[in-house]
C-alpha positions as CSV (number, residue, x, y, z in Angstrom):
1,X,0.0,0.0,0.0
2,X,1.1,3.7,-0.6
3,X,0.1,6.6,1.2
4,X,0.0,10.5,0.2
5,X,0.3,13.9,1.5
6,X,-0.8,17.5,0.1
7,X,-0.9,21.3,1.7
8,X,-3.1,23.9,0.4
9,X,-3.2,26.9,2.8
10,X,-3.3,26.4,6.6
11,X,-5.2,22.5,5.6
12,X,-2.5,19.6,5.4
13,X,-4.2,16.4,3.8
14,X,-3.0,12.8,4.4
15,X,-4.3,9.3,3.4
16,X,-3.4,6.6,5.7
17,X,-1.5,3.2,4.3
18,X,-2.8,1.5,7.8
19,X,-5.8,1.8,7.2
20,X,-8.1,1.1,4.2
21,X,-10.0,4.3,2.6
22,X,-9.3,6.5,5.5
23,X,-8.5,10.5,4.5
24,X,-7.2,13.3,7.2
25,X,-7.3,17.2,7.2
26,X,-5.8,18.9,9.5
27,X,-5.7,22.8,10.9
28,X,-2.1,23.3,10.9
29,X,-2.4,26.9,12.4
30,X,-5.0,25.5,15.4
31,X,-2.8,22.1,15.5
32,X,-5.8,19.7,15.6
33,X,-7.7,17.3,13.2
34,X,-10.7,19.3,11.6
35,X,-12.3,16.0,8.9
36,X,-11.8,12.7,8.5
37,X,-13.4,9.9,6.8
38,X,-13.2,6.4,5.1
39,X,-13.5,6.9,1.0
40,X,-16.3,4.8,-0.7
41,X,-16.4,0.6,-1.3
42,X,-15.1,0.2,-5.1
43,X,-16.4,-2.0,-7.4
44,X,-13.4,-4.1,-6.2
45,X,-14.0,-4.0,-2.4
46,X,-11.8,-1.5,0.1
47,X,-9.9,1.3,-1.1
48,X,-6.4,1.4,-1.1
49,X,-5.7,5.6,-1.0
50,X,-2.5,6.8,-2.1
51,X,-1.6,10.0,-3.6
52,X,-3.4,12.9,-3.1
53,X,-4.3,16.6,-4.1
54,X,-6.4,19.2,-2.7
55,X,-7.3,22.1,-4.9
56,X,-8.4,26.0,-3.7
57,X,-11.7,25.0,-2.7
58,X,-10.5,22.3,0.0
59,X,-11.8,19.0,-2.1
60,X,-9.4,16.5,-2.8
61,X,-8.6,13.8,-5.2
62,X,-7.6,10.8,-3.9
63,X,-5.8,8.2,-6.0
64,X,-6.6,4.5,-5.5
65,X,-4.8,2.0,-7.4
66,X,-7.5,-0.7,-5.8
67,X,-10.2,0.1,-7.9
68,X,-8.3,1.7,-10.8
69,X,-9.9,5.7,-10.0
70,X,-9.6,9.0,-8.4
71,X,-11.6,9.3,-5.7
72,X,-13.1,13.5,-5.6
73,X,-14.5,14.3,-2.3
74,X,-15.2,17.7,-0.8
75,X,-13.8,19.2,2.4
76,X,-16.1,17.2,4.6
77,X,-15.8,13.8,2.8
78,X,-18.7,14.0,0.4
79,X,-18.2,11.9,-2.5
80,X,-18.5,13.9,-5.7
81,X,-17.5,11.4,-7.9
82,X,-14.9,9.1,-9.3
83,X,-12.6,10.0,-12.7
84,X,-11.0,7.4,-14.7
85,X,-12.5,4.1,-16.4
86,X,-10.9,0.8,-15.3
87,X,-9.1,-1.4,-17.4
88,X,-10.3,-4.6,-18.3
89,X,-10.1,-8.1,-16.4
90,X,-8.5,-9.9,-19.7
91,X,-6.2,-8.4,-22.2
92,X,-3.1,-5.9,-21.8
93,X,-4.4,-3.5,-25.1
94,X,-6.9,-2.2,-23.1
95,X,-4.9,-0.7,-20.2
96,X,-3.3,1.9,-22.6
97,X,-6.3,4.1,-23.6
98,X,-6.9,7.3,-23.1
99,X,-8.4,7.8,-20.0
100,X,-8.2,4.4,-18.3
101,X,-6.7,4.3,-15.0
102,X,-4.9,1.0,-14.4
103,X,-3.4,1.2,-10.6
104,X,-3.0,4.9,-10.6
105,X,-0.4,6.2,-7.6
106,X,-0.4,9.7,-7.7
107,X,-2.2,12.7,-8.5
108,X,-1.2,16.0,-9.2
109,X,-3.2,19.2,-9.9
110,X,-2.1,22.0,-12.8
111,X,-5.3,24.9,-13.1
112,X,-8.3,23.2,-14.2
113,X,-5.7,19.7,-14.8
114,X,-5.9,16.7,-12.7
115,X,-2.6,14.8,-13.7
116,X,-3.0,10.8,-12.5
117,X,-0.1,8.5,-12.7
118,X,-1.0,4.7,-13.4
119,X,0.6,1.7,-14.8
120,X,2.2,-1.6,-13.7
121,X,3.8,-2.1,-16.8
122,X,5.3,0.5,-19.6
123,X,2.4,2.8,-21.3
124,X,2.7,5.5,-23.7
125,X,-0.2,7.1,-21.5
126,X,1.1,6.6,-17.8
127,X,0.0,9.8,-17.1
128,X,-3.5,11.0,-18.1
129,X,-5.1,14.0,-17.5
130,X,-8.4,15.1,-17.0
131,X,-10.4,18.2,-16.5
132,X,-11.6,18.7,-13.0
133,X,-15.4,18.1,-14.0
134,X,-14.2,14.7,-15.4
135,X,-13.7,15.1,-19.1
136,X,-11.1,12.8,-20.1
137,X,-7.9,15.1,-22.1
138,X,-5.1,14.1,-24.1
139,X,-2.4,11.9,-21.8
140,X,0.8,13.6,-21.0
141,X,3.4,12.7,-23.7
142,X,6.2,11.1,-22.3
143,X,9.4,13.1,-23.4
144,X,7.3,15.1,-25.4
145,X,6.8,11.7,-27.8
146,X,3.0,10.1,-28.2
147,X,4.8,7.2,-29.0
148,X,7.5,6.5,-25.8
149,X,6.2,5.2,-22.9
150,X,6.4,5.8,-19.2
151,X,7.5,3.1,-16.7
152,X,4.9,2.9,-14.3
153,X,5.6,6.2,-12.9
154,X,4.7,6.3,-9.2
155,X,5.5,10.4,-8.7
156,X,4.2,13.3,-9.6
157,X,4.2,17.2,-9.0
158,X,2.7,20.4,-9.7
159,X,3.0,23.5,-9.2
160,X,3.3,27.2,-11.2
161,X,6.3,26.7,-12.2
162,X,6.7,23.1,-13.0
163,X,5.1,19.4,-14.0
164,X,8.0,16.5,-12.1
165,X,6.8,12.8,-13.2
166,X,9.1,10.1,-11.7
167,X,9.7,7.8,-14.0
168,X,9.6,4.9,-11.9
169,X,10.8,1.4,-13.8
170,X,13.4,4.2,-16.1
171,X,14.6,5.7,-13.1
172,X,14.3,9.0,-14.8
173,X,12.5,12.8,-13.5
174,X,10.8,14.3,-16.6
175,X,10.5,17.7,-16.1
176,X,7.3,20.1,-18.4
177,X,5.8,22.8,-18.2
178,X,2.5,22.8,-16.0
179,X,0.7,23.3,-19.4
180,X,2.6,19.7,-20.3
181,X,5.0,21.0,-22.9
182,X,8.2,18.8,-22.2
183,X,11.4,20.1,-20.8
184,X,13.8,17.6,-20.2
185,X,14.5,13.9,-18.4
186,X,17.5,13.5,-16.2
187,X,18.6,10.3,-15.2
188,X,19.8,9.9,-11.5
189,X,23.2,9.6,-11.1
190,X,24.7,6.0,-10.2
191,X,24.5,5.6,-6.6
192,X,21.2,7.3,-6.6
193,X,17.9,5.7,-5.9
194,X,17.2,3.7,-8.6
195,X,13.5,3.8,-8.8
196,X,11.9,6.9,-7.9
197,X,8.9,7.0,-5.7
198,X,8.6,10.3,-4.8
199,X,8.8,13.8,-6.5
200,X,8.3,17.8,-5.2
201,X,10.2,20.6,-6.3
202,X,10.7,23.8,-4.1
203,X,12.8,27.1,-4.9
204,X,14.5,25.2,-8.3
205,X,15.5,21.8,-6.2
206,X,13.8,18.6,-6.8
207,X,13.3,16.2,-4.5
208,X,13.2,12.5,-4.7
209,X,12.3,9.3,-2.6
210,X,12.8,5.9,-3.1
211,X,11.4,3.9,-0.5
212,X,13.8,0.8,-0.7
213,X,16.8,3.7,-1.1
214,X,19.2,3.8,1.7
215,X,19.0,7.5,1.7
216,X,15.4,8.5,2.4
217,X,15.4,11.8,0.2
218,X,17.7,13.4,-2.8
219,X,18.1,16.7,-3.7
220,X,18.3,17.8,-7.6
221,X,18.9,21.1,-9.7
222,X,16.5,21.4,-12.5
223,X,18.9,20.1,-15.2
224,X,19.9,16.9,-12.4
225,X,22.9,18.1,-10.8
226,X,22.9,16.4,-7.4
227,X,23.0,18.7,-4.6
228,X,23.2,18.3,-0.6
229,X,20.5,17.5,1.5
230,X,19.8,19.1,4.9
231,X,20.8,16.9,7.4
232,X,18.2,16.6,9.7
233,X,15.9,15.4,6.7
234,X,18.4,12.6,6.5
235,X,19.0,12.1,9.6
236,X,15.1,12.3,10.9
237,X,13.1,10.6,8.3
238,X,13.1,7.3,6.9
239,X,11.0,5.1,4.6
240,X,9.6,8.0,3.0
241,X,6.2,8.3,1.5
242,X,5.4,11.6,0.5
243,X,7.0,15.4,1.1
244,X,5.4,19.1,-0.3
245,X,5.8,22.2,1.0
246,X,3.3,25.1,2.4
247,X,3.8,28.5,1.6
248,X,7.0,29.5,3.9
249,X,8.6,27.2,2.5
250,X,8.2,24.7,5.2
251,X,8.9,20.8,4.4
252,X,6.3,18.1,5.4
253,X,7.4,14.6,5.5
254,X,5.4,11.3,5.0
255,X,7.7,8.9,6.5
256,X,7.6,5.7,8.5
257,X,5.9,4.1,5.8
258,X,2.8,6.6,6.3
259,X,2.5,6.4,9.9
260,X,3.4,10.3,10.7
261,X,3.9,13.8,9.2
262,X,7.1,15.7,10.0
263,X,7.7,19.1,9.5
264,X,11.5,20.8,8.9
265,X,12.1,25.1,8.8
266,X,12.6,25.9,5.1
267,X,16.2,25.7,5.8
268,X,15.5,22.0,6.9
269,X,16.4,22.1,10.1
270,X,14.0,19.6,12.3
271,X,10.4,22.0,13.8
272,X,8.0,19.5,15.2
273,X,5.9,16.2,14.6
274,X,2.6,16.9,13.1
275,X,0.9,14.0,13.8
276,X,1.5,10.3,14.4
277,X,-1.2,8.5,12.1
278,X,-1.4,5.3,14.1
279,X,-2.6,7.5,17.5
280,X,-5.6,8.3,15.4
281,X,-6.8,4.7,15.4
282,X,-8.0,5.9,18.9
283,X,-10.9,8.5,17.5
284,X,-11.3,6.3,13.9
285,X,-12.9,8.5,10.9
286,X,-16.1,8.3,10.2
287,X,-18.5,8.1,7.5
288,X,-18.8,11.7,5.4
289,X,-23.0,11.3,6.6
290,X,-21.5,12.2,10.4
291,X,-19.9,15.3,8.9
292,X,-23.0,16.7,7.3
């Protein structure tokens, strides 16, 4: 199981790997939970949540590579919808159309773009795109080319200034712009982790995560060139699921395989546990019904 983490505002939003379907907001500035609920029974049974996004209006799309969608909720767990069409049970042809989700990982928002990253074996459309009312777009090229293919990318991130797919199986970052014209691919250095899990990009430095790295996070210029890594990120996380950024800069970490948040000081020096995931198994979430 996978697990994600977003920020929009003073609202940090995690999904839970130890626990099936469960979603968490929480009030950063007031430093308590404010929502949390189980995501809806797929046609395949539980819900596996991993990545997640969370757009201006405080809804969130919640990947879940169980049931081959994106789950959309709003703020207080209402289910909106689902986007994506699952693959078929025989045949590998199907899996690579335009708009079918086939274990989708992450999700990623650009404007009105919801970015989804899927696959468990090469695709040329690895990473589709859809409106945010559903309508299915034109997949993300990968390196620009409608004909390569992605290696079951399992990263992605968005923001103003950049699109960051980790390439998973090609152990690659593509970089685009946010409208999806391609920029480059850099492959990471040997010695590096070689099958990247986990993308975000602050200040012109991307970060990446391989959970069965030795080194929990790695730091990148734009163009690949390696660069150091704060040490109290190396030295305090491990296992790492998920990191973003709010808007000083500050680093949140997904680490012990999803059990807690950790945030740094935009320099990275260690600030303060957020929360420890497995305490909440004490006060469970609830159905989105008790929210409204």
């Amino acid at each position: 199981m996978a697990s994600g983490l977003a920020v929009r505002g003073n609202v940090l939003a995690v999904t839970w790997a130890g626990s099936l379907g469960h979603v968490f907001l929480f009030d950063l500035l007031a430093e308590q939970r404010v929502a949390a609920w189980t995501l809806p029974a797929g046609k395949r049974g539980y819900c596996d949540p991993a990545g997640i996004a969370i757009d201006e209006h405080y809804h969130v799309f919640v990947a879940d590579p169980k049931n081959d969608r994106v789950c959309h909720c709003n703020a207080f767990g209402r289910h909106l919808g689902d986007f994506g069409e699952a693959p078929p049970v025989a045949g590998d042809a199907g899996r690579d159309r335009a708009g079918v989700l086939d274990r989708p990982h992450a999700v990623a928002l650009a404007g009105d773009v919801v970015f989804v990253a899927c696959g468990e074996q090469p695709r040329r459309r690895g990473v589709q795109r859809f409106s945010r009312r559903g309508q299915v777009l034109r997949p993300l090229p990968c390196c620009g080319d409608s004909d390569a293919k992605f290696g079951a990318p399992r990263g992605l991130w968005a923001d103003a200034d950049v699109l960051l797919v980790a390439d998973t199986m090609r152990a690659t970052i593509q970089r685009f712009r946010p409208d999806g014209t391609f920029l480059r691919e850099f492959r990471l250095p040997t010695g590096a982790s070689g099958r990247p899990m986990v993308v975000a990009h602050r200040a012109g430095s991307v970060f990446v995560g391989d959970r069965h790295d030795d080194a929990p996070l790695r730091r990148f210029d734009l163009d690949g060139q390696e660069l150091a890594v704060p040490s109290d990120l190396l030295q305090q996380c491990r296992d790492v699921q998920g990191i973003t950024f709010d808007a000083q800069g500050r680093f949140y970490v997904l680490d012990h395989f999803g059990e807690r948040v950790v945030r740094f000081h935009a320099d990275g020096r260690f600030d303060r546990l957020v929360v420890d995931l497995v305490e909440m198994q004490a006060d469970p979430p609830r159905s989105p019904s008790d929210h409204e």
